[in-house]
C-alpha positions as CSV (number, residue, x, y, z in Angstrom):
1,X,-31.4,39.6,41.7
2,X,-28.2,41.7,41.0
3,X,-26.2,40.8,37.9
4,X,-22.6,39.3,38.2
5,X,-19.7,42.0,37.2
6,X,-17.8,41.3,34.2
7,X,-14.8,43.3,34.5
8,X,-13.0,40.2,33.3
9,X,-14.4,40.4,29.9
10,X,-11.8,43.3,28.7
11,X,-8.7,40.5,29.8
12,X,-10.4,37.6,28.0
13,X,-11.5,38.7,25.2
14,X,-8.7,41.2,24.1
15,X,-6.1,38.2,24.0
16,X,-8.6,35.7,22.4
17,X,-9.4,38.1,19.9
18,X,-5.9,38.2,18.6
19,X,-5.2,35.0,18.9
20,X,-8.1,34.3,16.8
21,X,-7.2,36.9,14.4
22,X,-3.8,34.4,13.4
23,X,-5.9,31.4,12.5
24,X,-4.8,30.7,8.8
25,X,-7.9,30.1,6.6
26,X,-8.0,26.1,5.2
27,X,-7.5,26.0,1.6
28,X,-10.0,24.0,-0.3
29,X,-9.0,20.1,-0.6
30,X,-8.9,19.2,-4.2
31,X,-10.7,16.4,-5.3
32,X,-8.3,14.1,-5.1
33,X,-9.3,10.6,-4.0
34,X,-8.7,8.6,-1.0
35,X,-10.9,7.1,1.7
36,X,-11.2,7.3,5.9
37,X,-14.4,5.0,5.1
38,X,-12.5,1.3,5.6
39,X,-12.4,0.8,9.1
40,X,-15.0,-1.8,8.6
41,X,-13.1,-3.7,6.0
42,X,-10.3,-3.7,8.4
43,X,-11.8,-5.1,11.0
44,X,-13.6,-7.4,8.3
45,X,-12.2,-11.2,8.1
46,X,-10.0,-11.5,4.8
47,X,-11.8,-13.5,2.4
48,X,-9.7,-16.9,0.6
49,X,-10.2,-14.9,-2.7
50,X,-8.6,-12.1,-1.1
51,X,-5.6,-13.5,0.3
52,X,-2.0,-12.9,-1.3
53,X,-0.1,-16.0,-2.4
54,X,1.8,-16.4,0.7
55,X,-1.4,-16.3,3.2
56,X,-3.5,-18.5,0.9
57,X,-3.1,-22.2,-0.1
58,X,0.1,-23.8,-1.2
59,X,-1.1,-24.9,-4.5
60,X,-2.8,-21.1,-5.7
61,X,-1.9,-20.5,-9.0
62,X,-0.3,-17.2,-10.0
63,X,-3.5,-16.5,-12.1
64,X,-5.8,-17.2,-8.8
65,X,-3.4,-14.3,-7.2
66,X,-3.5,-11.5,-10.2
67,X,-7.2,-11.8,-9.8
68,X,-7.2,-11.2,-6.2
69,X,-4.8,-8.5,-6.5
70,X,-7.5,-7.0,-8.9
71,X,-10.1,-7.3,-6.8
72,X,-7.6,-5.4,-4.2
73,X,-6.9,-3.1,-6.4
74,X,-10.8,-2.2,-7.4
75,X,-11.3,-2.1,-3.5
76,X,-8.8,0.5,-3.2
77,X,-10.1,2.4,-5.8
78,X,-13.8,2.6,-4.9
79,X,-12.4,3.2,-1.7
80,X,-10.5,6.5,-3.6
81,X,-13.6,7.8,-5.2
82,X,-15.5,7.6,-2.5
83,X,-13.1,9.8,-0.3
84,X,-13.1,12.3,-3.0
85,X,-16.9,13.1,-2.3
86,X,-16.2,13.0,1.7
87,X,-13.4,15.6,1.0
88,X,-15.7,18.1,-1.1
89,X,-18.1,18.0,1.6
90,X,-15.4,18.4,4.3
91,X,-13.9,21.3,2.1
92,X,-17.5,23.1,1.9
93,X,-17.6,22.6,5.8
94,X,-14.1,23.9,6.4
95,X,-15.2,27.4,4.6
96,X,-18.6,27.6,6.3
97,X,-17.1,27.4,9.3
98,X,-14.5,29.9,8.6
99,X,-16.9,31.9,7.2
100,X,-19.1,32.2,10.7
101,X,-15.8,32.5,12.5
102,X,-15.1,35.4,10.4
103,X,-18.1,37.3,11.4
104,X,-17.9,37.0,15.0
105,X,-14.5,38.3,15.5
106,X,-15.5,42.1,14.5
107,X,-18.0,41.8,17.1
108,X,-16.2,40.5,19.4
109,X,-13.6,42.7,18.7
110,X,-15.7,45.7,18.7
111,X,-16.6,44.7,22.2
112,X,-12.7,44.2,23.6
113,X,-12.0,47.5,21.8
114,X,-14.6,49.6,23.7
115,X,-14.2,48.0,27.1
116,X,-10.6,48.7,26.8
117,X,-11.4,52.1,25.7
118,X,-13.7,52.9,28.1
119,X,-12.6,50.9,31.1
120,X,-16.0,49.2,31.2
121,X,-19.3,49.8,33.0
122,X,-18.6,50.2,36.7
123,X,-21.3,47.4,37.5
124,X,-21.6,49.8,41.3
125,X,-22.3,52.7,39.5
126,X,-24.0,51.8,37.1
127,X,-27.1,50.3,39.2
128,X,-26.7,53.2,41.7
129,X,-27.4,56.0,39.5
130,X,-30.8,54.6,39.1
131,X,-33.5,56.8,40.2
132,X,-36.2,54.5,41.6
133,X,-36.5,51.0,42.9
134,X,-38.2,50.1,39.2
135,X,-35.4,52.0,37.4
136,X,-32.8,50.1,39.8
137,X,-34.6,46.5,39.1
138,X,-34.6,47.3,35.1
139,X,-30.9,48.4,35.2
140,X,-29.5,45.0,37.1
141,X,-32.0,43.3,34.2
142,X,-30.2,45.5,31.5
143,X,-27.0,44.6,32.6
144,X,-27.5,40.8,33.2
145,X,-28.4,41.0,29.4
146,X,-25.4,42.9,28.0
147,X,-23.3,40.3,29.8
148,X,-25.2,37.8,28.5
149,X,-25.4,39.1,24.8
150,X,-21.6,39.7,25.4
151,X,-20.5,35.9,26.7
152,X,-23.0,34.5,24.2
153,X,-21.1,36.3,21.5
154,X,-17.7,34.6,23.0
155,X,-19.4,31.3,23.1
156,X,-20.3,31.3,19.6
157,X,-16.6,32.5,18.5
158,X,-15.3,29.8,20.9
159,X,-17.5,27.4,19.1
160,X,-16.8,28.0,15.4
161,X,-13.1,28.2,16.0
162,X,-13.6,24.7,17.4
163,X,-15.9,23.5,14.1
164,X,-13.3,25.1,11.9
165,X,-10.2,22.7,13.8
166,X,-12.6,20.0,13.9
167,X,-13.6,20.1,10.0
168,X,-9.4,20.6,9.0
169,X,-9.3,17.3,11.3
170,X,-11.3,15.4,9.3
171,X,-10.0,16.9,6.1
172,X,-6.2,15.9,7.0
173,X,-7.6,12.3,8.0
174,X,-9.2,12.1,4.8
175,X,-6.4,13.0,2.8
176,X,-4.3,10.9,5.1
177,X,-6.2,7.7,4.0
178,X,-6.2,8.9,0.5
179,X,-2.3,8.3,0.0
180,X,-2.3,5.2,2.2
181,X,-5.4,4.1,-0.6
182,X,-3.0,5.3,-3.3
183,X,0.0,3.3,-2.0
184,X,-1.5,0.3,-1.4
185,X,-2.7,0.6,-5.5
186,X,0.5,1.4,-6.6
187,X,2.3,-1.4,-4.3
188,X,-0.7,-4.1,-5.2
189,X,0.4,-3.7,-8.8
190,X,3.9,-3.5,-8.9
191,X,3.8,-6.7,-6.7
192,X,1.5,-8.5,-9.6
193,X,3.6,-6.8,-11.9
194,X,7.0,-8.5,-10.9
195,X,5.0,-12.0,-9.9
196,X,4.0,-12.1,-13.7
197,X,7.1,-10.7,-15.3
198,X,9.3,-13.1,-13.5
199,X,7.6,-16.4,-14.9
200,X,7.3,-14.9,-18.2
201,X,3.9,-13.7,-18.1
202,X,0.8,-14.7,-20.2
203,X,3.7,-15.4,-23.2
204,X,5.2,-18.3,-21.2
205,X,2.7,-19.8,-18.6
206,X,-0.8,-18.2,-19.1
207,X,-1.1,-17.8,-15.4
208,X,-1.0,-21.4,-14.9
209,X,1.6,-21.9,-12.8
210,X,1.9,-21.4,-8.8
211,X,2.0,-18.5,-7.2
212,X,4.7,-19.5,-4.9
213,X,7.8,-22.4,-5.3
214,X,9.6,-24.5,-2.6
215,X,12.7,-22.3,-1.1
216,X,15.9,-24.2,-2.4
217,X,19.0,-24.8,-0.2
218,X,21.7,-22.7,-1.3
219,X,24.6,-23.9,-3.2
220,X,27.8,-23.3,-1.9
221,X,29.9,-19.8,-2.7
222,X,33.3,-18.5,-2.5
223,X,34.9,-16.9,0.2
224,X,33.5,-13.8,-2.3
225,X,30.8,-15.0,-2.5
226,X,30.5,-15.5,-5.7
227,X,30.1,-18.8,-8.1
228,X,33.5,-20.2,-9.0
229,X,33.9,-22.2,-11.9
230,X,34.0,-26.0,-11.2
231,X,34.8,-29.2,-12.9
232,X,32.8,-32.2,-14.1
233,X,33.3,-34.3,-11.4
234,X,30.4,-35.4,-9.7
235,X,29.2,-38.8,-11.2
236,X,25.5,-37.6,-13.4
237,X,22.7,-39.4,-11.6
238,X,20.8,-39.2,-15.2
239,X,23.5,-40.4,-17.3
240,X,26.9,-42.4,-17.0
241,X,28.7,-39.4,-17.1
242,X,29.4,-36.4,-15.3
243,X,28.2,-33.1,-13.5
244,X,29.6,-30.4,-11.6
245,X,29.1,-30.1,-8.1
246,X,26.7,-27.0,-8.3
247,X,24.5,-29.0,-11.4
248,X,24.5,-31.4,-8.9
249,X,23.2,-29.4,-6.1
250,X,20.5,-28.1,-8.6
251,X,19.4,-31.6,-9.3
252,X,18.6,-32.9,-5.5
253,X,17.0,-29.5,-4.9
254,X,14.4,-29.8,-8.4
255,X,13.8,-33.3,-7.3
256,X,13.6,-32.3,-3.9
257,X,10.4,-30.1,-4.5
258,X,8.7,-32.7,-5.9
259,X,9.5,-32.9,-9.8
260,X,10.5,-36.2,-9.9
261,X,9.6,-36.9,-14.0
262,X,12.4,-38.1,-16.4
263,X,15.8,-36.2,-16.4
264,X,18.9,-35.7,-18.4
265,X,22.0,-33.9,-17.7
266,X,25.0,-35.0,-19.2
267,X,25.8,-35.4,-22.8
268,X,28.7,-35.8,-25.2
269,X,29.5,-33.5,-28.1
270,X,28.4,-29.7,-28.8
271,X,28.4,-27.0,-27.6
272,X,27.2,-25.5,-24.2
273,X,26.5,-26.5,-20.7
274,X,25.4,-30.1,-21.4
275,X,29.0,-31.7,-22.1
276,X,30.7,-29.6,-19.3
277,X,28.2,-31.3,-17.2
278,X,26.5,-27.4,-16.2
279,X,23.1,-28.0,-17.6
280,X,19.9,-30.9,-16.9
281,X,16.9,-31.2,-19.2
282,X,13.3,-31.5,-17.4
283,X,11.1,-33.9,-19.1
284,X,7.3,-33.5,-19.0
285,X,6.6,-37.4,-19.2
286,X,7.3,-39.9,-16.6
287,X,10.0,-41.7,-19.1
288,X,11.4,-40.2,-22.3
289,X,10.5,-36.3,-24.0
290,X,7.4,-35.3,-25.9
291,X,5.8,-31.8,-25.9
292,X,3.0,-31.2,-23.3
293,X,-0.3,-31.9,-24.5
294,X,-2.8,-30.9,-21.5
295,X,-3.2,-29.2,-18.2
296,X,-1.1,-31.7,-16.3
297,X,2.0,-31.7,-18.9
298,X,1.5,-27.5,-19.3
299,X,1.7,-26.8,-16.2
300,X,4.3,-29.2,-15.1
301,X,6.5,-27.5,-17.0
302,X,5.4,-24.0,-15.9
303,X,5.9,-25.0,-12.3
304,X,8.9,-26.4,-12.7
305,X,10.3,-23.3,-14.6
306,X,9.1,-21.3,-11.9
307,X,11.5,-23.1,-9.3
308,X,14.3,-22.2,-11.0
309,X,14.0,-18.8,-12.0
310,X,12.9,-17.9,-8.2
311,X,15.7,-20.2,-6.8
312,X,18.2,-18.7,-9.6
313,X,20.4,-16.8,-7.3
314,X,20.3,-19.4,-4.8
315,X,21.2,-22.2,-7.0
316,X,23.7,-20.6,-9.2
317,X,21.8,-20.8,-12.5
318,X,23.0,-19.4,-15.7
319,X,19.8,-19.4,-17.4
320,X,16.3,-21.1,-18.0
321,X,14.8,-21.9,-21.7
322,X,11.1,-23.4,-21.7
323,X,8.3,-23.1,-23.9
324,X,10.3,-20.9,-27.0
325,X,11.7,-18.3,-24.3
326,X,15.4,-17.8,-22.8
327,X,15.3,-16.1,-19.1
328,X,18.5,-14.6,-18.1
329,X,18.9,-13.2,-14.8
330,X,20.5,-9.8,-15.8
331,X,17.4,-9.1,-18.8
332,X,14.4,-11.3,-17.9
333,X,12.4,-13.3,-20.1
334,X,13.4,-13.1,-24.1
335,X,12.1,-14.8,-27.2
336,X,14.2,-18.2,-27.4
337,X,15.5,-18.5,-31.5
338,X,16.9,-22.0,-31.0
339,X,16.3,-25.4,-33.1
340,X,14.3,-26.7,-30.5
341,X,11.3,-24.9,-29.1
342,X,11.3,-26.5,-25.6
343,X,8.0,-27.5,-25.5
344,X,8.8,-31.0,-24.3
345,X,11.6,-30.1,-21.4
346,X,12.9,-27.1,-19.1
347,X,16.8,-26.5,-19.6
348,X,18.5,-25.5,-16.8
349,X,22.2,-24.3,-16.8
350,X,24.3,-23.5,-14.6
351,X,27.5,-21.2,-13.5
């Protein structure tokens, strides 16, 4: 059997070896968190508990969505410090890899360098100058073998430059899921954040109040499109006197929603909204005021609340007071210093 020439191997190897010379070693990941890891879970059916407020049921309670944003939030995290242990092993990979890489170019180096030196072993020649049919059979067997210790050499440099892109692969897909991990954290709680702050928190509610309200019809704006001032001219549907157009509006969108309890909007005397027909107190009681006094009464209130300060924009309210706290819409929720603590109604005024 005589030995295939390889007077290619001064052309391939020469170029390869520079080109594998201008890898850039990986630099160690840190051990950051993040996880890859959650391709089950995303292929995984959503649980009820893990639903936000707008996928689950209508009548979830804001506390029934902060703990499901929790239990997001714990996911996510696991999910973070597990990554970090996949990225240390990945990082050790990345340098053995580099490492074998590393060792194989000098010799496969060395062997571009002399075949370009040298010109290479005339393959002819070579098994000519043998003296004997024995010497001429162990020369085509010692050349078979240098061409085979020589590709095997390229074969093994081929293959740890392909471990080292393959291990930087799963390093940047590691990291990758890491700050998607990390945003959805950060995004989870800032949503449960502004959910809370918005119906005045555990101060106001306690978490007992829905997630979500009823989306109010706008009220009618300016060609500006802002809130003009307006008269008392609407006949009050709570009193015999009057309301403004936009109180009015307000008042068919509450009851609309479904808070149908005892009202009262107009009143003579004092100061504020109420005699400029701009303001409508929210009873918790079927007829007449009284402070809550259970779940049903407590959370009326909290519901009800909650309407208005998500519908304040739309509706054109001034600001909220229940439960001894003011809500403005330029400053949020504040402690409420007035005579009465509006335990027994919401007040609602208008622009």
């Amino acid at each position: 059997m005589t030995a295939r020439p390889r007077g290619w191997l001064i052309w391939a190897l020469t170029p390869l070896v520079a080109a594998t010379m201008t890898i850039a070693p990986a630099s160690s990941a840190s051990a950051e968190p993040g996880s890859s890891s959650s391709s089950s879970d995303d292929k995984s059916k959503k649980s009820d508990e893990d639903k936000t407020a707008d996928e689950g049921d209508e009548d979830t309670l804001l506390n029934d969505v902060l703990e499901a944003t929790g239990r997001r939030y714990q996911t996510a995290k696991d999910a973070v410090a597990k990554s970090t242990k996949a990225q240390l092993a990945l990082s050790v990979q990345v340098k053995n890899a580099e490492a074998r890489r590393d060792a194989l170019i000098p010799q496969v180096s060395a062997v571009a360098n002399q075949q370009y030196r040298t010109g290479g072993v005339s393959t002819m020649s070579f098994l000519l100058d043998s003296g004997s049919t024995t010497a001429f059979l162990h020369r085509a067997i010692s050349l078979e073998e240098i061409n085979s210790l020589n590709d095997g050499k390229l074969r093994q440099l081929n293959a740890a430059i392909d471990e080292v892109q393959a291990s930087k692969a799963r390093l940047d897909a590691e990291v990758k899921a890491q700050k998607q991990n990390y945003s959805a954290m950060a995004k989870q709680k800032e949503e449960a954040d502004k959910a809370f702050a918005l119906v005045g928190g555990k101060t106001v509610t306690k978490g007992f109040v829905l997630a979500k309200s009823p989306v109010a019809d706008p009220a009618p704006r300016n060609s500006s499109g802002g809130f003009s001032p307006e008269a008392c001219t609407q006949d009050d549907p709570t009193t015999s006197g009057c309301v403004t157009k936009r109180t009015l509006h307000m008042y068919k969108e509450v009851r609309k929603a479904g808070f149908n309890r005892f009202a009262g909007c107009h009143r003579n005397g004092g100061p504020f909204e109420h005699p400029k027909g701009r303001a409508c107190d929210w009873s918790l009681q079927k007829s007449g005021f009284a402070p809550f006094h259970n779940d049903d009464t407590f959370q009326y209130g909290n519901n009800l609340m909650a309407f208005a300060v998500r519908n304040a924009d739309r509706l054109g309210i001034l600001y909220v007071i229940w439960n001894r706290m003011i809500w403005f819409p330029a400053s949020g929720w504040k402690t409420y210093h007035g005579v009465s603590a509006h335990i027994d109604h919401v007040h609602i005024s208008m622009l």
